[in-house]
Structure formats: structure tokens, C-alpha cells
C-alpha positions as CSV (number, residue, x, y, z in Angstrom):
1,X,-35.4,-29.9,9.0
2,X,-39.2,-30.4,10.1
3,X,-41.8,-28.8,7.2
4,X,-42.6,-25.6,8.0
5,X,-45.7,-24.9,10.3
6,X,-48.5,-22.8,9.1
7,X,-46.9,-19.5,10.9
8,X,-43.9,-20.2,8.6
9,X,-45.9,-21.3,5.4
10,X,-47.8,-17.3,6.1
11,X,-45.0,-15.6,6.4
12,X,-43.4,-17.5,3.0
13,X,-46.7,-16.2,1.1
14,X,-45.7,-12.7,2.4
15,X,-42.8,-12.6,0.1
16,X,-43.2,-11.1,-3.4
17,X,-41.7,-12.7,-6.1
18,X,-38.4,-11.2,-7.4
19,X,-39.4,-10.1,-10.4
20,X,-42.3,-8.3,-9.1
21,X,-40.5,-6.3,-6.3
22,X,-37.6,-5.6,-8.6
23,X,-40.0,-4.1,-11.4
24,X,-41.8,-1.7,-8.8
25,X,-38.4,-0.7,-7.8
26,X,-36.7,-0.2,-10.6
27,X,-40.0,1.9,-12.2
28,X,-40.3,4.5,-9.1
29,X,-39.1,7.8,-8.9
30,X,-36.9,7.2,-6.4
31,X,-35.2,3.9,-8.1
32,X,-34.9,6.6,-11.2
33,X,-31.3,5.8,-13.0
34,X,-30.4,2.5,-11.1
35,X,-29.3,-0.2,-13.6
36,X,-31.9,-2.9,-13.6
37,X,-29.9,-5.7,-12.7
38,X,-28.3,-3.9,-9.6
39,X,-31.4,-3.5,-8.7
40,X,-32.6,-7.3,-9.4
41,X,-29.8,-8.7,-7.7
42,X,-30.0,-6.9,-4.4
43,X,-33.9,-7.7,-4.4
44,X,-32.6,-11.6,-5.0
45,X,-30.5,-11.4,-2.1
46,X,-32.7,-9.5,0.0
47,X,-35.6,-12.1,-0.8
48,X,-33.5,-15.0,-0.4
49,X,-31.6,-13.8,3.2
50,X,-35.5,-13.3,4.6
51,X,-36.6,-16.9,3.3
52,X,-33.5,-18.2,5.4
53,X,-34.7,-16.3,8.1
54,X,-38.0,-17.3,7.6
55,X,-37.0,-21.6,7.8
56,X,-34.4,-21.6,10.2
57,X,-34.9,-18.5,12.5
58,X,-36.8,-21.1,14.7
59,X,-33.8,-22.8,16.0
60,X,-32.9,-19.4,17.5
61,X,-29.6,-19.4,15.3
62,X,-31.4,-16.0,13.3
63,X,-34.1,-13.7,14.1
64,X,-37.7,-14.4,12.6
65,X,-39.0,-11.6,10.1
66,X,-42.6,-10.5,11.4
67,X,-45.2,-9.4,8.4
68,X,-43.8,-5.6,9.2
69,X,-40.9,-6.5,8.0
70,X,-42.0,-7.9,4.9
71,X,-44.7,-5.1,3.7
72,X,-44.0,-3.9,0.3
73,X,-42.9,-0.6,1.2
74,X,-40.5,-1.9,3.9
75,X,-38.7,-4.1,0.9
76,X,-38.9,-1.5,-1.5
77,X,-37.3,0.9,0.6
78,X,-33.9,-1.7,1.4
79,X,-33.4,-2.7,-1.7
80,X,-33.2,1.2,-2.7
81,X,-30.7,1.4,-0.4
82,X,-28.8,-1.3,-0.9
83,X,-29.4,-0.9,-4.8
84,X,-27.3,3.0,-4.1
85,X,-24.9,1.2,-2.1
86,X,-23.5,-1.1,-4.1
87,X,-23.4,1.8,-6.8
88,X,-21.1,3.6,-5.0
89,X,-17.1,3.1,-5.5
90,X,-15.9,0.6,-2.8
91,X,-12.2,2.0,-3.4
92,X,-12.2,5.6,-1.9
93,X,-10.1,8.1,-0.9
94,X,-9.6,8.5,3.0
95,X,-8.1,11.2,5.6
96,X,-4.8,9.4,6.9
97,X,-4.7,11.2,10.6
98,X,-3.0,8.1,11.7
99,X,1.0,9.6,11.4
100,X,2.0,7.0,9.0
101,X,3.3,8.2,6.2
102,X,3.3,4.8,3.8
103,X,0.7,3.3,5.4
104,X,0.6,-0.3,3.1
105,X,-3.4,-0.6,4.1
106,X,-3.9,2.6,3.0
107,X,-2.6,2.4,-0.4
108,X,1.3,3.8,1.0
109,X,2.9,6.7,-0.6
110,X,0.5,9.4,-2.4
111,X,1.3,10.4,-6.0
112,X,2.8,14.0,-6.6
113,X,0.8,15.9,-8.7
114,X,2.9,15.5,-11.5
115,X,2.9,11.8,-11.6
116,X,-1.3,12.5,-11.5
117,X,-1.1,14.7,-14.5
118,X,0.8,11.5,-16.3
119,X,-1.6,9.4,-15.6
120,X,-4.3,11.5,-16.8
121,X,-2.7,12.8,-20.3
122,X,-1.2,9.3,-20.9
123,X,-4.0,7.0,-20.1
124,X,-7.2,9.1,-21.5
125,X,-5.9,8.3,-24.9
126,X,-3.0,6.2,-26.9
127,X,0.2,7.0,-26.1
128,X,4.0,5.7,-27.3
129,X,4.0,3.5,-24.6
130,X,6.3,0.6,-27.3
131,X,7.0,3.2,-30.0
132,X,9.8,4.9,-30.4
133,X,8.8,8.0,-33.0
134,X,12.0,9.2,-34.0
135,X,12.7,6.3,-35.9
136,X,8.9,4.9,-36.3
137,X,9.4,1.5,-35.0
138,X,8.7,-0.9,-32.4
139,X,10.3,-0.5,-28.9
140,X,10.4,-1.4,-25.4
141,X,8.2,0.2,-22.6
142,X,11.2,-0.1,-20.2
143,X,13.1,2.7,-22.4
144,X,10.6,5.2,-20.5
145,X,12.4,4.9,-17.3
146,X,15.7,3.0,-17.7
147,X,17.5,6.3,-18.8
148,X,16.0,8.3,-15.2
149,X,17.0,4.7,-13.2
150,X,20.7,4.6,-14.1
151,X,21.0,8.6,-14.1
152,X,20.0,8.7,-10.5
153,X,21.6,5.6,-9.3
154,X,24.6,4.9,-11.8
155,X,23.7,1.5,-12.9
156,X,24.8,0.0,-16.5
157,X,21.0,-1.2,-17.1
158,X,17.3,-0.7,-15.3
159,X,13.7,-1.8,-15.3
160,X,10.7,-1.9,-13.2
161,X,8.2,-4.5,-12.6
162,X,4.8,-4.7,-10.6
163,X,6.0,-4.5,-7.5
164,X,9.5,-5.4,-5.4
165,X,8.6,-9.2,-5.0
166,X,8.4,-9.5,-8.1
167,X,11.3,-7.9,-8.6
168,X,13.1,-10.2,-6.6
169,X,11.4,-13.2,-8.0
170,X,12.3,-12.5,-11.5
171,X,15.9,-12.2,-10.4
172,X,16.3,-15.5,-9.0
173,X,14.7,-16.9,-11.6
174,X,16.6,-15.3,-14.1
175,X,19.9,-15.9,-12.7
176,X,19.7,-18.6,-9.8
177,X,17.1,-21.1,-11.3
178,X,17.9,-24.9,-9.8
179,X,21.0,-23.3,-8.8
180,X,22.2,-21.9,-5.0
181,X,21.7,-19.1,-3.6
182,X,23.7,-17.5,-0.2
183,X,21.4,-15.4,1.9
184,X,22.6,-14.9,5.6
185,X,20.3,-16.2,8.3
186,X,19.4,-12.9,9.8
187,X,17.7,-11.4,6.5
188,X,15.7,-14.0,5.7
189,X,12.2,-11.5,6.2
190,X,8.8,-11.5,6.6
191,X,7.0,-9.0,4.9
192,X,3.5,-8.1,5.0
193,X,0.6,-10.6,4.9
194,X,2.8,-13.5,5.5
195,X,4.7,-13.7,2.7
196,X,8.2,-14.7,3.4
197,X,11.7,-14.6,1.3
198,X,12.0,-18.4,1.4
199,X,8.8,-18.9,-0.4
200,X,9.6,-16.5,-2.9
201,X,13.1,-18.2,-3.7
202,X,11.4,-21.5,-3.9
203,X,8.5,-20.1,-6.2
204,X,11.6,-18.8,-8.6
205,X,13.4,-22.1,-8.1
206,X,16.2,-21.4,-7.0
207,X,17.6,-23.5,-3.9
208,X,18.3,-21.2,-0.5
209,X,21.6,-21.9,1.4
210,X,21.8,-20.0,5.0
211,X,24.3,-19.3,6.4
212,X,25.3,-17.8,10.0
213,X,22.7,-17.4,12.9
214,X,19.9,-15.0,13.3
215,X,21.8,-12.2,14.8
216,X,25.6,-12.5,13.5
217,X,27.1,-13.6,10.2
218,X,30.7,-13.5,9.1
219,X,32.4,-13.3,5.9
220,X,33.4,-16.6,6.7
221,X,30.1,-18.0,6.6
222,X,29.6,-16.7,3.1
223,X,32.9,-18.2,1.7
224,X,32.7,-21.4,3.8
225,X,29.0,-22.0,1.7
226,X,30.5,-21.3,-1.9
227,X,30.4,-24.3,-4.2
228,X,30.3,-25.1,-7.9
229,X,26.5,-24.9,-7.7
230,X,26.2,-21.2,-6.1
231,X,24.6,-18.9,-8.2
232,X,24.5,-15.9,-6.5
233,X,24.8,-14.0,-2.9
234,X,22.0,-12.5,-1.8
235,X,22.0,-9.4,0.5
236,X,18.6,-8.5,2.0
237,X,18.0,-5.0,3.8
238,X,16.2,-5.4,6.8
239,X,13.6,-2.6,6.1
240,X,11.1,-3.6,8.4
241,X,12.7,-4.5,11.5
242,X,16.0,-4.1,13.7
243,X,18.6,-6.9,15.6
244,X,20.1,-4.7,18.0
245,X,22.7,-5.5,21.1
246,X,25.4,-8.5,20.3
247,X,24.9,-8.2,16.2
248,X,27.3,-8.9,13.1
249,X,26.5,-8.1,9.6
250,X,29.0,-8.7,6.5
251,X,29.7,-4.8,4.6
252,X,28.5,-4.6,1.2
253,X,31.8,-4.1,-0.2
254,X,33.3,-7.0,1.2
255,X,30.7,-9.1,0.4
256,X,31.4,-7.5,-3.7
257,X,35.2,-8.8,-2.7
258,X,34.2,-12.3,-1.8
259,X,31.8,-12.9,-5.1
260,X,34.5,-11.2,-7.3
261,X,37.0,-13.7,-6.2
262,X,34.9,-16.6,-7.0
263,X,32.9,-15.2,-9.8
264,X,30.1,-15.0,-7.8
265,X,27.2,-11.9,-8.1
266,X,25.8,-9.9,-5.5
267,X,22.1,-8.7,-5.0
268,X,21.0,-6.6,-2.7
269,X,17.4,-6.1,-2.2
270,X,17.1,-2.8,-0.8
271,X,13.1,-3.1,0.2
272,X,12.3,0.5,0.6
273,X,14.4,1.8,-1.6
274,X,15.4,5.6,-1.0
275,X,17.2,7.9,-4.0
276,X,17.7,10.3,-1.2
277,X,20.3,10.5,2.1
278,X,17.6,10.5,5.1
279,X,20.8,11.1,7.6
280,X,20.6,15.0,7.5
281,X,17.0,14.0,9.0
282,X,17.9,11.7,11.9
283,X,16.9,8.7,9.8
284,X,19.0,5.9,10.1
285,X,19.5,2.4,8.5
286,X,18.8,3.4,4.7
287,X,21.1,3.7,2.1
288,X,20.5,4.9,-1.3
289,X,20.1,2.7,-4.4
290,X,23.1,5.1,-5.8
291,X,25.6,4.0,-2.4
292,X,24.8,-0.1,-3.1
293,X,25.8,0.2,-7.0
294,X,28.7,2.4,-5.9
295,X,30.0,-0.1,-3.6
296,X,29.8,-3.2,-6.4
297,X,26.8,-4.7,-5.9
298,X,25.7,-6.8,-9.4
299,X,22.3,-5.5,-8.9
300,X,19.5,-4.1,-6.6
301,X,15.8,-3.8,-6.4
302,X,13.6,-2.2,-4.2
303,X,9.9,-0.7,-4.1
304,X,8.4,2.5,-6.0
305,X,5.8,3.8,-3.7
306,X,7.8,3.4,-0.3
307,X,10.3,6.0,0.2
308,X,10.4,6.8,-3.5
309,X,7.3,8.0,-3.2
310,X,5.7,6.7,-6.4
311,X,3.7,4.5,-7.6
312,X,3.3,0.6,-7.3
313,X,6.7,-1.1,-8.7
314,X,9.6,-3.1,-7.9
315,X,12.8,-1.3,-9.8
316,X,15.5,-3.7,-11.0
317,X,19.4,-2.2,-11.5
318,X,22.9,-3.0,-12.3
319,X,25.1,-4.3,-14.3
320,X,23.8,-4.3,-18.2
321,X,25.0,-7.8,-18.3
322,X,22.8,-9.2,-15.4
323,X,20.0,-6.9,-16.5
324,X,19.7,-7.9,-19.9
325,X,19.7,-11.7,-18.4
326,X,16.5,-10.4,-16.2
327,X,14.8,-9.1,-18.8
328,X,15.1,-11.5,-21.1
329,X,13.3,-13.9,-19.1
330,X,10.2,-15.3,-20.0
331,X,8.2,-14.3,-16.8
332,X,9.4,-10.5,-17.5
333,X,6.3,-10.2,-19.2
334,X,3.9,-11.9,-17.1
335,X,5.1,-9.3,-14.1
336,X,5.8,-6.1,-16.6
337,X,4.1,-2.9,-15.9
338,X,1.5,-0.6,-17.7
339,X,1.1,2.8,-19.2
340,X,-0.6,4.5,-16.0
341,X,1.9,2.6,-13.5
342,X,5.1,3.8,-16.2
343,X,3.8,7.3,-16.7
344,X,3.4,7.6,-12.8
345,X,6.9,6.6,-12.0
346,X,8.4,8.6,-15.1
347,X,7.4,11.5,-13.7
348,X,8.3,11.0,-9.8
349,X,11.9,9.9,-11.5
350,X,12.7,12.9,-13.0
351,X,11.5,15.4,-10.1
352,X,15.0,13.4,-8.6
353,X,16.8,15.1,-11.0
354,X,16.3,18.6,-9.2
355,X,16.9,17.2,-5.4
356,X,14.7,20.6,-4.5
357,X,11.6,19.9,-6.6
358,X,12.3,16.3,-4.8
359,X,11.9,17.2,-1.2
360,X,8.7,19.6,-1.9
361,X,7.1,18.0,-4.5
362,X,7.0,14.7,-3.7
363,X,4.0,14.0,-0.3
364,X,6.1,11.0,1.2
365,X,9.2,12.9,1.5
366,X,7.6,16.4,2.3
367,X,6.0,14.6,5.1
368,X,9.2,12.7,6.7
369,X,10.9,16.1,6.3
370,X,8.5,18.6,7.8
371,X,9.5,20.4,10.6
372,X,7.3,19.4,13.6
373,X,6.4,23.3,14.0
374,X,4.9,23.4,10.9
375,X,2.5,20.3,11.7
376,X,1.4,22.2,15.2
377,X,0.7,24.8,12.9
378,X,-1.6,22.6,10.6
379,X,-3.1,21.3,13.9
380,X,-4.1,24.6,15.4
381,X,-5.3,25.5,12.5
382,X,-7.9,22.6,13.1
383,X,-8.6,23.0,16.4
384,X,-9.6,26.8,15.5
385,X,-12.2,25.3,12.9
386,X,-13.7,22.8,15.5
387,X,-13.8,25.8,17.5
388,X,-16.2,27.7,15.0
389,X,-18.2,24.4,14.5
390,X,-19.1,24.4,18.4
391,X,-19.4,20.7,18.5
392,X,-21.3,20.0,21.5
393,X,-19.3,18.0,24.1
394,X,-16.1,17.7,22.3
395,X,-13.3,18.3,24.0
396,X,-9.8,19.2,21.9
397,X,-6.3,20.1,22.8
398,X,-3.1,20.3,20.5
399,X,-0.4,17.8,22.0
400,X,2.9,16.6,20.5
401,X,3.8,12.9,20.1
402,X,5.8,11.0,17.4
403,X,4.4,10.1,13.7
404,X,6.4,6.8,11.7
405,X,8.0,6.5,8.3
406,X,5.7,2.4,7.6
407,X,5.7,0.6,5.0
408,X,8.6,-1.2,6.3
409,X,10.6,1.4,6.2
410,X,13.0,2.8,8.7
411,X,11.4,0.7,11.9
412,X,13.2,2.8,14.5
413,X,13.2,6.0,13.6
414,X,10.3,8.2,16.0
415,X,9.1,11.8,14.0
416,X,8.3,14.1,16.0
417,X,4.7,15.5,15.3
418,X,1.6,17.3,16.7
419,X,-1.5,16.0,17.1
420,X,-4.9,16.9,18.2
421,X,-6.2,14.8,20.7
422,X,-10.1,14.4,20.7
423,X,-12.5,13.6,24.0
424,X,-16.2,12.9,24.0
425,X,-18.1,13.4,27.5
426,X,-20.1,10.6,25.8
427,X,-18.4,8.7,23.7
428,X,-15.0,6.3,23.9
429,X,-12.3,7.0,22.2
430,X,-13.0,3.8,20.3
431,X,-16.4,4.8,19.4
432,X,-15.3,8.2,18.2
433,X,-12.3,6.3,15.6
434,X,-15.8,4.1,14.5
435,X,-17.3,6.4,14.0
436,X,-15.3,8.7,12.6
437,X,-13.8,5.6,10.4
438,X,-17.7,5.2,9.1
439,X,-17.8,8.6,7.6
440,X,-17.8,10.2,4.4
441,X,-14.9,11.2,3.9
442,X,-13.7,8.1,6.1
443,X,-11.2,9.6,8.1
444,X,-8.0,7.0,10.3
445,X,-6.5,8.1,13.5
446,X,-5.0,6.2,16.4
447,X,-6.2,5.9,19.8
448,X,-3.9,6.5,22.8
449,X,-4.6,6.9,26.3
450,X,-8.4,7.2,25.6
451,X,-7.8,10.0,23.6
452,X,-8.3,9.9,19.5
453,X,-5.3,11.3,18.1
454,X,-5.2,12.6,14.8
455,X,-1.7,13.3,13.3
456,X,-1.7,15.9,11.2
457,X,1.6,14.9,9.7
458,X,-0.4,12.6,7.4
459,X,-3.3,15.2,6.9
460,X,-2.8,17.7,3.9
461,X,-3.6,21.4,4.0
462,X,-6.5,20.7,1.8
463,X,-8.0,18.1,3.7
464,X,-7.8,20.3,7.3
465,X,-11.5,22.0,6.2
466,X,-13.2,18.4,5.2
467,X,-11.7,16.5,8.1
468,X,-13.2,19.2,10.6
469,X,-16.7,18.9,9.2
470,X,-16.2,15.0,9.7
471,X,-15.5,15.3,13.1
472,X,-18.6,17.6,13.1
473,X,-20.6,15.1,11.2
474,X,-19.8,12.2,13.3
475,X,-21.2,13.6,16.8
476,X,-23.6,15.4,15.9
């Protein structure tokens, strides 16, 4: 780098020291109630971002600051801003209008109201969370929810960890540790963000054997792989994808069959994990937790805030024996749950226990269940609202399409839905998700056929008035 030329060295001497800028700040009105080292740190970064510009801009790589840029009131007001900016939450709630109902980037299934009231009465103080008060002694969290577990599912044994690959983890290590383990070819998954089922079963140390090919396995493959060294068999639900045409899957039952012969387990990770039938819906390829333990499997896990509809978890059943192995392992603890996540889950649990309180209480399933009619009703109901807000060149119409279960959860299955397609005479469709996306409240939609649908499947009744006055708020 060449030493700065007298244009640069003026344009250095323009900038105030941190300190000083940070002080003036953090003493005016308008910088009233910012912490003081929010407020030094953004002028610190501000400062230092237009020195770089300052030295390098030269080479064309970066714009060059010119002395408007760096009067004091110019500063002052940008690090207000980004001083309020960084004091706002960065986790916030959003308007899903994009149809899926367990959206995994938008934090999947929302919490029923009573799991929300747990959280609240059980976190803003202490609660029993390893007490047991009848006899004033120590216990185990897990007694919370293994009672609700093997009530709705009919397992010997229960407990929950942080989430269902954990869940999984902990199993193989727990039971399959340097040892085999029989997984057919097929099921060997991807879930999101890369991570794969192989890795996990290598992280646990237990040593994969597969067995048939990627789109038909017999029960002969399964035998044909059993040695002195196989731990366990491994059943994995396919929750996030389909093989369909010239396919062959080993049943359940006879896969129970094979392992009982040889003394051989059998796990079944169940991914999204329903504890109710979604047939009477039209919602194939899931089976309940209940129907695996029913039909002999050792164990199952699967996921709390997927089709459960609860919170973050990965719920481990069975057989007490294979249970009790789990949990006595030492990395139970490192992946256990807490008081929020437990009183969260308690309370989704035992709405199961009325399968009515279920299907109405709980938002994931209310929203695979509603009737389409009563979305269209939810859309016109917006459309009337844009209507009152006269926002000038928006164009609206309700149309029907198809909302999805995500999450990894029931891949082909097409909802039917209403939606209400947005046009702009001067904006894109593209520009009007940006935009809308860059509001407060941010709201998510889909675009399709230049046309920004918003599914009002995902949208609740009390969102319908803030998500108008967004669309408002983003044209106007």
C-alpha cells in the first residue's frame, strides 16, 4: 500500500476520535437510555469501516467518504441508528403466509396456548423440576412426561431429549457402541442442513451395515447381515421424502420376527412423529408412535415440534429395559432438556389425552385439518380489509391452491388452501415478498406465477388485521 496522499491524510483528520463521538452521542437527547457501550461499539465500527474506506477506496474496490459524509452530525445521526438497531431483538415473531405449516426456518410448529402458559408459570420462578414433593426428595425431570409418553403410546419406559438427533444418537450409543448396526439402504436420510444418518451413527460409534439397494430391501437382506457383532436393526421412516414405482420395504412386524429370533432389537425412528391417525385427512405415509410399539418395535423416537406440535425435543420409547439402558448413559445428560422445553411439552402431552382438545387446541394440527372453506373465509376476510385501506395500485384476488405439511413431514400429501394473490402495477412480485419480508411485522409468502401468494392456512385469525396494515405499510 503506497502512504496516503494529502487528500487521504484530510480526510483521516476529518474523523473524530471514538471517544469523543461516542460521548456526544451517548449525552444527547435523542441517544437518551442507550447503554454506553452499545453505543461505543457501533461508533468503533462505524469509525473504523470509514478509515478503510478512507485507505483503500482508491483502488476502486470501496467507495471514498467525501467530508459530507464525515460532518459530525452526519456520524452522530448513524450511530443513533445503528446504536437502536442493534437494541432491538434479532429473534422475532413473523406472519407465516407461506402455507407451511412446520416450516423448520421459521422456528416449525407454534406452541398452544397452554404449553405458553407452562412456560410462563414454570420458568418466572423455581419450580419442582427434580423434586418429587410427596415424599420430599430428589427425582428425575423425566418423571414430568414419561407417565403422558407411555399413556399415549403404550411403551414400558419414556424420555425426551433436545431434539430427535439426539435422540437417535444417544440410542446407538447406548445400545450399539463399537457394535453393528442393520439399517436398509433406502433409509439412510438426509435431513436438513446436511446432516446425514451415517454421520450420526459414526458420531455415536456404532459401525453401520447396509443392506439391500436404494429402492428395495428384503427380509433376506436383513437376516443375510446378522452376525455375533449386530447390535441392533434399525428402521428409519422416510419423513422427508418418497421412492415410488418398482419399491420394496421389509413390514415392521416382520422385521420384530427376525430380531426376536436372533435376539436382536428393533428401532424405529419415526422422524415426525404423529400421536394422531392423519388417514381420516387424506394424509398418507405416517403411523403413530402408538401403531410401531404395538407392532414390537424395542423402541422409537421421533421429534416434539413436528406433527406433535410442541416444542423442540426428540422423545425416546419402549421397552423399560432398553430405556433404562438409554438413560443411564453418560451423554443423557449432556443432551437432557430444561424446565421451559419440559413444561412446554407436558402440557401439549396431555391435551392428547382428550383427542378433541387435540385437534382444536393444538395450531399444527388445527392447520393440517382445516377445511379449505374455512381458510377462503380467512382470506376474504383480508381482501375486504385491503379493500378499506385503498392501497393505491394493488391489485388482489382470492384464489385456491395447495398449502404443505414441512418439516419433513408427509412429502406428498398437497392441502388444499386459499390464498390471496397480490399484484403491483409497479412492483414485481419479488419486490413486493422484499419488501414485505423487510417489514415490521416481517411477513413470508411465496411467489407463483408473478403473483405473491399469501396462504392463509398458516396466517392466524389474530394476525389477519396486522398483516393487512403490512401490506399497506410496504407500498405505501
Amino acid at each position: 500500500m503506497n502512504p496516503p496522499d494529502e487528500k487521504t491524510r484530510e480526510l483521516l483528520r476529518l474523523i473524530p476520535q471514538v471517544n469523543e463521538l461516542a460521548e456526544a452521542v451517548h449525552e444527547s437527547d435523542e441517544g437518551f437510555g442507550l447503554p454506553r457501550r452499545v453505543v461505543v461499539d457501533t461508533t468503533r465500527q462505524l469509525l473504523d469501516s470509514l478509515r478503510a474506506s478512507i485507505l483503500w477506496g482508491g483502488d476502486g474496490s470501496v467507495s471514498v467518504p467525501t467530508p459530507e459524509d464525515l460532518d459530525a452530525g452526519t456520524l452522530a445521526r448513524k450511530v443513533l441508528s445503528s446504536a437502536r438497531a442493534a437494541m432491538q431483538p434479532n429473534l422475532k415473531k413473523v406472519i407465516n403466509a407461506t402455507g407451511v405449516v412446520l416450516h423448520t426456518n421459521f422456528g416449525r410448529a407454534p406452541l398452544p396456548s397452554d404449553a405458553l402458559d407452562a412456560v410462563v408459570e414454570t420458568a418466572g420462578g423455581y419450580c419442582n423440576l427434580e423434586y418429587r414433593l410427596a415424599e420430599g426428595e430428589r427425582a428425575t425431570r423425566q418423571e414430568h412426561l414419561e407417565r403422558l409418553v407411555c399413556m399415549l403410546t403404550g411403551a414400558g419406559a419414556a424420555m425426551a431429549v433436545n431434539n430427535n438427533a439426539a435422540a437417535v444418537l444417544l440410542v446407538l450409543a447406548a445400545i450399539a457402541r463399537g457394535r453393528e448396526v442393520i439399517v436398509s439402504r433406502g433409509q439412510l436420510i438426509e435431513i436438513g442442513d446436511s446432516f446425514r444418518l451415517p454421520d450420526i451413527m459414526s458420531q455415536s460409534g456404532a459401525r453401520l451395515v447396509e443392506v439391500g439397494t436404494t429402492n428395495r430391501t428384503s427380509l433376506s437382506d436383513y437376516s443375510n447381515a446378522i452376525g455375533p457383532e449386530t447390535a441392533l436393526m434399525m428402521k428409519i421412516h422416510p419423513s422427508n421424502f418418497r421412492i415410488v414405482g418398482y419399491t420394496g420395504d421389509v413390514p415392521l412386524e416382520d422385521l420384530v420376527a427376525l430380531g426376536s429370533q436372533h435376539f436382536v432389537p428393533v428401532v424405529e425412528d419415526l422422524g415426525s412423529g404423529s400421536l394422531v391417525d392423519l388417514e381420516p385427512l387424506g394424509m398418507s405415509g405416517e403411523h403413530t408412535a402408538a401403531d410401531s410399539i404395538a407392532r414390537g418395535a424395542d423402541l422409537v423416537t421421533f421429534s416434539g415440534d413436528k406433527l406433535l406440535g410442541g416444542p423442540q425435543a426428540g422423545i425416546i420409547a419402549g421397552s423399560s429395559e432398553y430405556v433404562e439402558a438409554v438413560r443411564g448413559h453418560p451423554l443423557a445428560r449432556a443432551l437432557r432438556i430444561g424446565k421451559m422445553t419440559i413444561a412446554a411439552l407436558e402440557a401439549t402431552l396431555r391435551l392428547y389425552l382428550d383427542p378433541e382438545k387435540a385437534w382444536s387446541r393444538i395450531p399444527a394440527l388445527r392447520m393440517l385439518s382445516e377445511p379449505a372453506e374455512s381458510v377462503r373465509s380467512r382470506a376474504n376476510r383480508l381482501k375486504r380489509l385491503l379493500g378499506r385501506a385503498e392501497v393505491p395500485g394493488l391489485e388482489y384476488a382470492v384464489t385456491p391452491d395447495v398449502s404443505c405439511a414441512g418439516g419433513g413431514s408427509l412429502p406428498t400429501s398437497e392441502i388444499p388452501t386459499y390464498c390471496l394473490g397480490l399484484r403491483h402495477e409497479a412492483l414485481s412480485a419479488s419486490a413486493l415478498e422484499a419488501r414485505l419480508r423487510g417489514g415490521d411485522p416481517p411477513v413470508l409468502a411465496r411467489v407463483k406465477d408473478d403473483r405473491l401468494l399469501l396462504d392463509l392456512r398458516t396466517v392466524m385469525d389474530t394476525e389477519i388485521s396486522s398483516l393487512a396494515e403490512a401490506i399497506g405499510a410496504s407500498i405505501t
